[in-house]
N, C-alpha and C positions, 0 to 999 in steps of 0.2 A: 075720446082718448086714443082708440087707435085709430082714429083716421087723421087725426094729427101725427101721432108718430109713420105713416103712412105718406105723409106728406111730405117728413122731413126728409126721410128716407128716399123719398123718391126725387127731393131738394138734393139731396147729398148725391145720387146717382146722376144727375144733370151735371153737377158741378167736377166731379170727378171724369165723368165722360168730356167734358168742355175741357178739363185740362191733363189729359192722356197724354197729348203730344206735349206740351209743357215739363209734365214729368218723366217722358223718354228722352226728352232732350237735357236734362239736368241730370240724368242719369248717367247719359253719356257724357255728360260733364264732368259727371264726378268719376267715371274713369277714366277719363284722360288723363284729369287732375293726377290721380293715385299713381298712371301709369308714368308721369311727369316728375311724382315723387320718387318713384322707385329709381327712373334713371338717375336723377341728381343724388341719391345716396350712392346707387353703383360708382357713379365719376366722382 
């Protein structure tokens, strides 16, 4: 039991480290986005 859960765990750290850059780059997306929204409501 917990070396399954140990496994997953250590599954789910691989896959989060594998997509770190993924998620700073979508990050940065999504502030651009917002920062895109914000001027088209100023204008």
């Amino acid at each position: 039991m917990y070396s399954i859960h140990h496994f997953y765990s250590l599954l789910n750290y691989v896959i989060t480290a594998k997509t770190i850059k993924n998620r700073l780059i979508l990050k940065t997306l999504n502030l651009n986005i917002d920062y895109i929204v914000v001027l088209s409501h100023i204008k």
